[in-house]
C-alpha positions as CSV (number, residue, x, y, z in Angstrom):
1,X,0.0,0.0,0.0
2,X,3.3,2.2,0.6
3,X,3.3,2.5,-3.3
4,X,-0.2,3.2,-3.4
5,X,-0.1,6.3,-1.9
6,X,3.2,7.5,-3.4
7,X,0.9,7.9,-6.3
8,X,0.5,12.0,-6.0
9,X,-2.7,12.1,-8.0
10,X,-6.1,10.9,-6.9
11,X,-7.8,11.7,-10.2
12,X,-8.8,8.6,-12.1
13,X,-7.2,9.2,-15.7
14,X,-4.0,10.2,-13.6
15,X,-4.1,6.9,-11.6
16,X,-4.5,4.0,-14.3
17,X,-1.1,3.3,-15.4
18,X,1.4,3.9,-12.2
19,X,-1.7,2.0,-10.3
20,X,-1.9,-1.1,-12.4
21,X,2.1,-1.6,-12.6
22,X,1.6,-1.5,-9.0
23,X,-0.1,-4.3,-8.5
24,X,0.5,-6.7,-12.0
25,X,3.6,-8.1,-10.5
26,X,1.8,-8.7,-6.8
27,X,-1.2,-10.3,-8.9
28,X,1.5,-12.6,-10.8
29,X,3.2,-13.7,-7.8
30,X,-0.3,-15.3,-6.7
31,X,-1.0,-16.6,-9.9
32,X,-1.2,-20.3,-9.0
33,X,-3.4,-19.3,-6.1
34,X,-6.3,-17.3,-8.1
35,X,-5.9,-20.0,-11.2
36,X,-6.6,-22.5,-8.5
37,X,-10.1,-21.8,-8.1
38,X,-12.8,-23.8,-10.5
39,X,-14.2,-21.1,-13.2
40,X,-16.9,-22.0,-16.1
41,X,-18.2,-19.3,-18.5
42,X,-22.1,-18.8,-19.6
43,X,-23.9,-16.7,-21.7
44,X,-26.9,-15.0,-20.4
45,X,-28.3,-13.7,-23.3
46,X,-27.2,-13.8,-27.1
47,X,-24.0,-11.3,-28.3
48,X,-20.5,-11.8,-27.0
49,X,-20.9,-9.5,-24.3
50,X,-23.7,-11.1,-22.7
51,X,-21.4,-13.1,-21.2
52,X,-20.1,-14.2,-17.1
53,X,-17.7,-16.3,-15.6
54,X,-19.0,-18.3,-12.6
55,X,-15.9,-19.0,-9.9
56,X,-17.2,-21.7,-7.5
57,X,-15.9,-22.1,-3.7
58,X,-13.4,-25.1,-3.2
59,X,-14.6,-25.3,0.5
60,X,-18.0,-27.2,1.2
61,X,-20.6,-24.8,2.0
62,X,-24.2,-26.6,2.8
63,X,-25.9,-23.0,1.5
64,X,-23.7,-21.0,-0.6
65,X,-24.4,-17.6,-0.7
66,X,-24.3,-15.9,-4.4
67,X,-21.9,-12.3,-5.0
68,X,-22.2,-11.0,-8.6
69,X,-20.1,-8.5,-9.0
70,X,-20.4,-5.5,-11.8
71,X,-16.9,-4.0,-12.9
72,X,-16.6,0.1,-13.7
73,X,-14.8,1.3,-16.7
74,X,-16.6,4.9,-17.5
75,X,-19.5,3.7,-19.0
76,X,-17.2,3.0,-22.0
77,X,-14.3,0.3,-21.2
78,X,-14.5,-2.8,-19.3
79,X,-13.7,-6.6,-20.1
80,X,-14.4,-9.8,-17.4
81,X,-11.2,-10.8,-18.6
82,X,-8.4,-8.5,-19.9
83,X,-5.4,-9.8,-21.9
84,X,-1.9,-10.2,-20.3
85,X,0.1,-9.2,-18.7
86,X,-3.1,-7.7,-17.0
87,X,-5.2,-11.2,-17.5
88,X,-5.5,-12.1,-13.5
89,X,-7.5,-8.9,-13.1
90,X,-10.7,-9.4,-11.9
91,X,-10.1,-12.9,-11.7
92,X,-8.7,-12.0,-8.4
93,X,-12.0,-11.0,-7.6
94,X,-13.6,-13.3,-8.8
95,X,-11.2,-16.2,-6.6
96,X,-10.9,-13.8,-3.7
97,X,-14.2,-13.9,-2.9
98,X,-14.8,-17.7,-4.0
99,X,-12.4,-18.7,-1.5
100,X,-14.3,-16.9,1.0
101,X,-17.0,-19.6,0.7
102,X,-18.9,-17.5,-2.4
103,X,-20.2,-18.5,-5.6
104,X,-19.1,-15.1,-7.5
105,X,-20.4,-14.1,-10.8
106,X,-18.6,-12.0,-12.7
107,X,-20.4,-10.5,-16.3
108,X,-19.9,-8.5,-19.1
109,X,-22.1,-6.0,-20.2
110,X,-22.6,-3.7,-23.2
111,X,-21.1,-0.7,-23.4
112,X,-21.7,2.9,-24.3
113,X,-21.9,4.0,-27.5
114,X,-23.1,0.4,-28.5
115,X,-26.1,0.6,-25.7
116,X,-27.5,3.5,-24.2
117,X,-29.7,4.0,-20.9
118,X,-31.2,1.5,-19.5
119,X,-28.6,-1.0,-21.4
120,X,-26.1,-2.3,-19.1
121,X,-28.5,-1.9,-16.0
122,X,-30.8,-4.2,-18.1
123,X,-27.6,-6.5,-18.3
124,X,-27.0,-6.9,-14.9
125,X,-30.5,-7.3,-14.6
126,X,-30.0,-10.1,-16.6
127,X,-27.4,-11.9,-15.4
128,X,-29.2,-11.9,-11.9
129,X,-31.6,-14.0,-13.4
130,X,-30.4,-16.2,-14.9
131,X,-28.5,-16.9,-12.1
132,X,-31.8,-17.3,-10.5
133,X,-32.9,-19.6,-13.7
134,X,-30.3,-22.0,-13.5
135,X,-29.3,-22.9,-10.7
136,X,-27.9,-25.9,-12.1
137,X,-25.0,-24.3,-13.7
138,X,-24.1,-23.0,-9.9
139,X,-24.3,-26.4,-8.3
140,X,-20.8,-28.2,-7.4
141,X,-20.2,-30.9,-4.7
142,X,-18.7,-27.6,-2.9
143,X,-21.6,-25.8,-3.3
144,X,-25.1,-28.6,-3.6
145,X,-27.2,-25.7,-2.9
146,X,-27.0,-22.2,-4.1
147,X,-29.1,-19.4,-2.0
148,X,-30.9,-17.8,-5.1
149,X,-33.3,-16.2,-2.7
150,X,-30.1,-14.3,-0.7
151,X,-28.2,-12.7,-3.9
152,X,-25.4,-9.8,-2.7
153,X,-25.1,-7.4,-5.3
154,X,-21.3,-5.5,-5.8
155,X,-20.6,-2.9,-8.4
156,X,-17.6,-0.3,-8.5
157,X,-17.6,3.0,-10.2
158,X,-19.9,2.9,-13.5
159,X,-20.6,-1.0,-12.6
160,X,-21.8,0.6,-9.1
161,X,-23.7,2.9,-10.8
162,X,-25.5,0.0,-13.0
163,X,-26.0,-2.5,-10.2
164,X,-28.4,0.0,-8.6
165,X,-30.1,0.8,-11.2
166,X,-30.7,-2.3,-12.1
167,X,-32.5,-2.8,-8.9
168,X,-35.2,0.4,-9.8
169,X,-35.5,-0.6,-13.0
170,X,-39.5,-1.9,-13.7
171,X,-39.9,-5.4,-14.0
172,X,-43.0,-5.4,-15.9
173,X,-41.7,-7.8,-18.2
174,X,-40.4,-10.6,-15.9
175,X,-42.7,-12.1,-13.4
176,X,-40.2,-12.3,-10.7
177,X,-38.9,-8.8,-9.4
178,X,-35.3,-8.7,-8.7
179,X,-36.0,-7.5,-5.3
180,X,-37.1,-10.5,-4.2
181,X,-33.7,-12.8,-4.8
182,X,-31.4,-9.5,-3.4
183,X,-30.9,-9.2,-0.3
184,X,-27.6,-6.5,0.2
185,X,-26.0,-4.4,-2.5
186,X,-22.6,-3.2,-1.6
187,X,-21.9,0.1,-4.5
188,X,-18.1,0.9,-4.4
189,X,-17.2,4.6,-5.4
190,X,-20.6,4.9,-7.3
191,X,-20.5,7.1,-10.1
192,X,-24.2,8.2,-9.1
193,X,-24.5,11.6,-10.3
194,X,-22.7,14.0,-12.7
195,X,-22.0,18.3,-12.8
196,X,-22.4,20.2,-15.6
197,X,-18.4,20.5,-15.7
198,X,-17.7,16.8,-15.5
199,X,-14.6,15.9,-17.2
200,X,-16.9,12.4,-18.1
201,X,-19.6,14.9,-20.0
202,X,-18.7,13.4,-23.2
203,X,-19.1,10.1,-22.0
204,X,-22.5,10.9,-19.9
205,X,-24.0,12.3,-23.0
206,X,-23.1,9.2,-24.7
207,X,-25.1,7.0,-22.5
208,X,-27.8,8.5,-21.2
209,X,-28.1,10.7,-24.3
210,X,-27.9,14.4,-22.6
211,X,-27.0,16.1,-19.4
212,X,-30.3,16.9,-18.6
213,X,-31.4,13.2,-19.5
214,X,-28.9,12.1,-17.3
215,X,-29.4,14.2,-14.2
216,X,-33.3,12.0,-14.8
217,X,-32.1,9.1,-15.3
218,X,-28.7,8.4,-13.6
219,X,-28.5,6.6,-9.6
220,X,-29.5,9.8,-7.5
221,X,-32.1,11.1,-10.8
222,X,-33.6,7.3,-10.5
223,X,-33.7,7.5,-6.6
224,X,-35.3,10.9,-6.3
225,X,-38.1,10.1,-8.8
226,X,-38.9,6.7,-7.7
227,X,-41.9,5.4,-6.3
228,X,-42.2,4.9,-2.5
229,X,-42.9,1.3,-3.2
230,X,-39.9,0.5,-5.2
231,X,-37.9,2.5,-2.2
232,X,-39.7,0.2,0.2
233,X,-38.4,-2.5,-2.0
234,X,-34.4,-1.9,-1.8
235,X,-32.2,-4.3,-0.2
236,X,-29.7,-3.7,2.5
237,X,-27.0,-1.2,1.0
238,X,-23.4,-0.2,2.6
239,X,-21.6,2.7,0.9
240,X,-17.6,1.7,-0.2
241,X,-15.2,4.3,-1.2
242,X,-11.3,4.4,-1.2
243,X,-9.6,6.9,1.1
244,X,-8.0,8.0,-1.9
245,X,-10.8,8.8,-4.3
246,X,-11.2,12.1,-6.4
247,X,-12.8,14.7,-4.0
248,X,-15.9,14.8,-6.6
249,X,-16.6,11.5,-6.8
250,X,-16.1,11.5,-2.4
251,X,-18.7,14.0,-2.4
252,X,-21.0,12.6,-4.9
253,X,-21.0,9.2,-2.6
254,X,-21.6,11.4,0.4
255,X,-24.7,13.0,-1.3
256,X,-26.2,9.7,-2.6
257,X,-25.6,8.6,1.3
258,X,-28.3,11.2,2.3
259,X,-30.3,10.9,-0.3
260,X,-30.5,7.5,0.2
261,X,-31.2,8.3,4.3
262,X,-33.7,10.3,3.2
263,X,-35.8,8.5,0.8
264,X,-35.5,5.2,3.0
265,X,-35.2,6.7,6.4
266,X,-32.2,4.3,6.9
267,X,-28.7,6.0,6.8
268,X,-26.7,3.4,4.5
269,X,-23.5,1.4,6.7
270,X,-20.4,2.8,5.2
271,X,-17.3,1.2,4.9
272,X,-13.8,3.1,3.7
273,X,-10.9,1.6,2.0
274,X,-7.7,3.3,4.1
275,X,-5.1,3.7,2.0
276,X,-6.9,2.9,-1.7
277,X,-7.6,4.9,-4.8
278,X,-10.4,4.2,-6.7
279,X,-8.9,1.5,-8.8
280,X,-6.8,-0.3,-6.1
281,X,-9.7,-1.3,-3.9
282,X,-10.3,-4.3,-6.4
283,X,-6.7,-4.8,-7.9
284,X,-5.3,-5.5,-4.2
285,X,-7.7,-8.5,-4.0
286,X,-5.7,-12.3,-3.5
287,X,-2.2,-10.0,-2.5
288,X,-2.5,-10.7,0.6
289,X,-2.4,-7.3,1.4
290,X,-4.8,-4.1,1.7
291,X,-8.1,-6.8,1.5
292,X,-9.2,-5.1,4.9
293,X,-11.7,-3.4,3.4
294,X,-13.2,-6.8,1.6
295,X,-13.4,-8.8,4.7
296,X,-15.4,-5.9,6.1
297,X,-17.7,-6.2,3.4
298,X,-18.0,-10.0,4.2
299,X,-18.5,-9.3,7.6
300,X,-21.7,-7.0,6.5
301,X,-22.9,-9.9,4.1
302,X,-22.8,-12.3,7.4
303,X,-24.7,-10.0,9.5
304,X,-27.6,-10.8,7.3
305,X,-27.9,-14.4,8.1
């Protein structure tokens, strides 16, 4: 983490490079260790980025709980599995929190300009149920029953951002809400709302098709206009953010925080990354080191059982 912080800048664009030379060479020392763990890929609906990998526990667990976790990436960029010398990322994740006793899902979605608003929150939609569906393809000796009814939902950054809306989105068109199989989401450094002087404008307009559409339709837009029965209907939520985060996107997590307090009259747990930027929260995952933050979220996932 010493190198973490030696990294001046906290602004995202700034942080990419130095932060992922960091932690490539940690990642490959542990290679055997997040290989290790049993992965199968799916598709969940029909083009090559309705796709997820599945990483199974290698500990028996009589119920297994279910994580499916939504990667950031601006809207624009973002791969389940990137090529070398950067091909562990994610998969970290995805083993970490497999050998934690869950069965973690980790999808692709589609990607602005190729999908606009409600696109990739329709994805992860999506890929919650099939999960739900097909419980078959979850089943190992490890894990002989799956808790579809007790889904956690994680997102970071955009992948935060789509994860809740997914979970305010109508589901006039599916007989089961989503609500009902997800019980906690845990959003990391949400990007939940935007200024007019956003260096992401270009991108914003390329998803949700305006500023003005998006100050409607992005996390706090969605929260602020919905109904008080789909507010009534939210799961369990705690708040992650590095302690190195842009000050914008800090204060855009504390605003969501109140709005959220104030719409469900619950003031969301909160859990802080010390030491992390916004991109080394996930990359530290299966070092060994800096996973503080992860086993805190865990600990919020146990409470509810």
């Amino acid at each position: 983490m010493d190198k973490v912080a030696q990294i001046a800048s906290t602004e995202i664009g700034d942080i990419i490079v130095p932060t992922f030379s960091v932690f490539a060479p940690l990642l490959e020392e542990k290679r055997a260790e997040i290989q290790e763990i049993p992965r199968s890929t799916f598709k969940y609906r029909s083009t090559d980025r309705h796709q997820l990998d599945v990483y199974y526990p290698i500990t028996r667990e009589d119920k297994t709980q279910i994580l499916v976790w939504i990667y950031g990436g601006g809207f624009t960029t973002g791969e389940r599995q990137m090529p070398a010398p950067f091909d562990l990322v994610y998969a970290n994740v995805g083993a970490y929190f497999a050998r934690r006793g869950f069965i973690t899902i980790i999808p692709d979605y589609r990607l602005a300009p190729d999908t606009v608003f409600p696109g990739a929150a329709e994805d992860v939609r999506d890929a919650i149920r099939w999960a739900i569906k097909h419980p078959e393809h979850l089943t190992t000796q490890n894990s002989p029953n799956p808790d579809t009814k007790n889904i956690f939902l994680m997102g970071h950054s955009a992948g935060a951002a789509h994860a809740f809306t997914a979970l305010v989105l109508p589901n006039a068109d599916d007989s089961t809400p989503l609500q009902s199989s997800v019980a906690g989401a845990i959003l990391c450094a949400g990007a939940f709302d935007f200024a007019p002087d956003d260096p992401m404008l270009d991108t914003v307009k390329q998803y949700w098709g305006g500023f003005e559409q998006a100050k409607e339709n992005d996390p706090m837009g969605l929260l602020a206009s919905a109904s008080q029965s789909v507010v009534a209907s939210l799961p369990r939520i705690v708040l992650v953010v590095g302690e190195r985060e842009p000050s914008s996107l800090l204060q855009v997590n504390q605003d969501f925080s109140q709005a959220l307090e104030s719409r469900t009259g619950k003031k969301p747990a909160k859990i802080v990354g010390q030491g992390h930027n916004h991109l080394s929260v996930n990359l530290t995952l299966g070092t060994g080191g800096g996973e503080k933050w992860a086993e805190e979220v865990i600990a919020w996932i146990r409470k509810s059982e």
